[in-house]
N, C-alpha and C positions, 0 to 999 in steps of 0.2 A: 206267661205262656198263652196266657188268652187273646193278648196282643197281637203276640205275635201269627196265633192261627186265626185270626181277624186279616191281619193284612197280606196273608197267605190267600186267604179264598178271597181277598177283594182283587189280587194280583188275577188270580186264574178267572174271577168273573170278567174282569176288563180285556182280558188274551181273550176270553171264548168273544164278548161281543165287539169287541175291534175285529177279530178276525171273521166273524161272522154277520151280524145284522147290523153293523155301521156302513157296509159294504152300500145297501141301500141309502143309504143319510149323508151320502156325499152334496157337498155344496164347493161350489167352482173348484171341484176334482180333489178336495182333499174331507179329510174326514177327524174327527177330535183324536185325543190323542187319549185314552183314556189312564194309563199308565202314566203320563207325565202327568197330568191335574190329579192324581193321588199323591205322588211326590209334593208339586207347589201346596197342595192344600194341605198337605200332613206337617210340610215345613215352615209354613206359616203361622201355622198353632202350635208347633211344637219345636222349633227353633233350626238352629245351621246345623248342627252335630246330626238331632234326626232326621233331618233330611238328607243331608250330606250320606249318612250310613241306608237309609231308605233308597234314594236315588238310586248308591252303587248297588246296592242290593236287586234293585229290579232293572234297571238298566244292565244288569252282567247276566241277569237267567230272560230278560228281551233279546240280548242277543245271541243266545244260545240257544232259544226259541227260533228265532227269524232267522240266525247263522249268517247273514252276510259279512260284518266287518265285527267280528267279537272286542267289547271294551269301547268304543265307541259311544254308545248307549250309553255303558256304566261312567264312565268319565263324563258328558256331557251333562247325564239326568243328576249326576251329584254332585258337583259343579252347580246347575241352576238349585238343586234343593238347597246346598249352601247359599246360595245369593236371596234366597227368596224368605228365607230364615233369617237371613241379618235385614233385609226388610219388612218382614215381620214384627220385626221389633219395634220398627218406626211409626209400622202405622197403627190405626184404631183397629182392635178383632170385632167388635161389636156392633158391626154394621155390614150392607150387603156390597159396599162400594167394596172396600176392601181386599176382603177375597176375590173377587171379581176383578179389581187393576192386578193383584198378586198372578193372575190366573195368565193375562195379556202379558204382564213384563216378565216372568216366568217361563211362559209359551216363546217369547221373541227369545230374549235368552236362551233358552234350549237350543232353536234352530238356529240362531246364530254362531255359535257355538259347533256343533255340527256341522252347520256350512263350512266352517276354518278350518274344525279337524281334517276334515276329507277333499279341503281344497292343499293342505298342506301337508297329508300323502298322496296327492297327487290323481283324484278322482276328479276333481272341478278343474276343467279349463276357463268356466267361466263365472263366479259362482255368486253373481250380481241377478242371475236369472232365476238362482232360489230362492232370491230373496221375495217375491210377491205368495209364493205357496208358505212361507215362514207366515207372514200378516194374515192371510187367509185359514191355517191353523189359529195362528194367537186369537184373531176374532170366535172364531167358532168354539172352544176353549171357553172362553170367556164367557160365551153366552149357556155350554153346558153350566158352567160354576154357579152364573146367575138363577138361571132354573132349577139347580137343585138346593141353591142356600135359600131360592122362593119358597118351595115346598117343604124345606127346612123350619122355615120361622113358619107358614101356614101351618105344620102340624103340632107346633110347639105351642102355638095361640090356641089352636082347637081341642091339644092333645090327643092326636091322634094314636102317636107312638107312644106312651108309658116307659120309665125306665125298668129294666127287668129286674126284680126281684122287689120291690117294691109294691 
C-alpha cells in the first residue's frame, strides 16, 4: 500500500511540474518528460512486468489528464517500460552509466513508438520531422537521470537522507 501511494504522489508531483515550472527549462523547445523517466527508472530496478503495469498505468490517467488521443500514452509508456526491463536485466544496476543509457534508449523508444502510432492513424504526414524533438527529449532525459542518480550517490556518501525508521 505504501508503494503504491509512493508512486501515486510521485505521478501528481511530476503532472504538477511538467505542467508548471518545466515550462521555463525548455532547451531547443522541448522539455523532460518527467512521467516517462519514472517509468524507465522504475522498470529498470524493477523489471518488464513493473514497468510494463507502471507505464500503462500512468500513461492511461496522462492521457486523461492532457485528453488529446486517450491510450496512446498508456500503450507506448508500457511498451518502453517493458523494453527497458528486459534491458535492465542486461546491464550493470550499480553504477551511474546505466540508468543514464536506460534513460536515452528508453526516451528514444518512447518517441519512437509514438511517432508510428500516430503516423499510422493517420496524424503524421510526415513523421521523419519528429524525429530531431524525440533526440533532443532523449538527451535532456538523460541528463535529468544523471543529475538526480549524482545527488543520489552524493547523499548516500554523506548520508544525507537516513532510511526511515531506523
Amino acid at each position: 500500500m505504501h508503494r503504491l501511494a509512493f508512486y501515486g504522489i510521485l505521478f501528481l508531483a511530476s503532472v504538477v511540474l511538467q505542467s508548471t515550472l518545466f515550462h521555463f527549462f525548455k532547451i531547443c523547445g522541448v522539455k523532460p518528460d518527467l512521467i516517462l523517466l519514472i517509468v524507465i527508472i522504475s522498470s529498470f530496478f524493477r523489471g518488464e512486468k513493473f514497468g510494463a503495469a507502471l507505464g500503462f498505468v500512468y500513461g492511461i490517467f496522462e492521457d486523461l489528464i492532457v485528453g488529446r488521443y486517450i491510450g496512446i500514452q498508456a500503450l507506448t509508456k508500457m511498451a518502453t517500460g517493458y523494453a527497458v526491463g528486459i534491458l535492465g536485466k542486461k546491464l550493470f544496476h550499480d553504477n551511474l552509466i546505466s540508468p543514464t543509457i536506460a534513460a536515452f534508449i528508453g526516451s528514444l523508444i518512447h518517441g519512437f513508438l509514438y511517432i508510428i502510432v500516430l503516423f499510422c492513424l493517420g496524424f503524421y504526414s510526415n513523421p521523419f520531422r519528429s524525429f530531431f524533438p524525440v533526440i533532443n527529449v532523449a538527451f535532456y532525459n538523460m541528463l535529468i537521470t544523471l543529475a538526480v542518480f549524482l545527488v543520489q550517490l552524493y547523499s548516500s556518501k554523506r548520508k544525507l537522507f537516513r532510511t526511515l525508521g531506523r
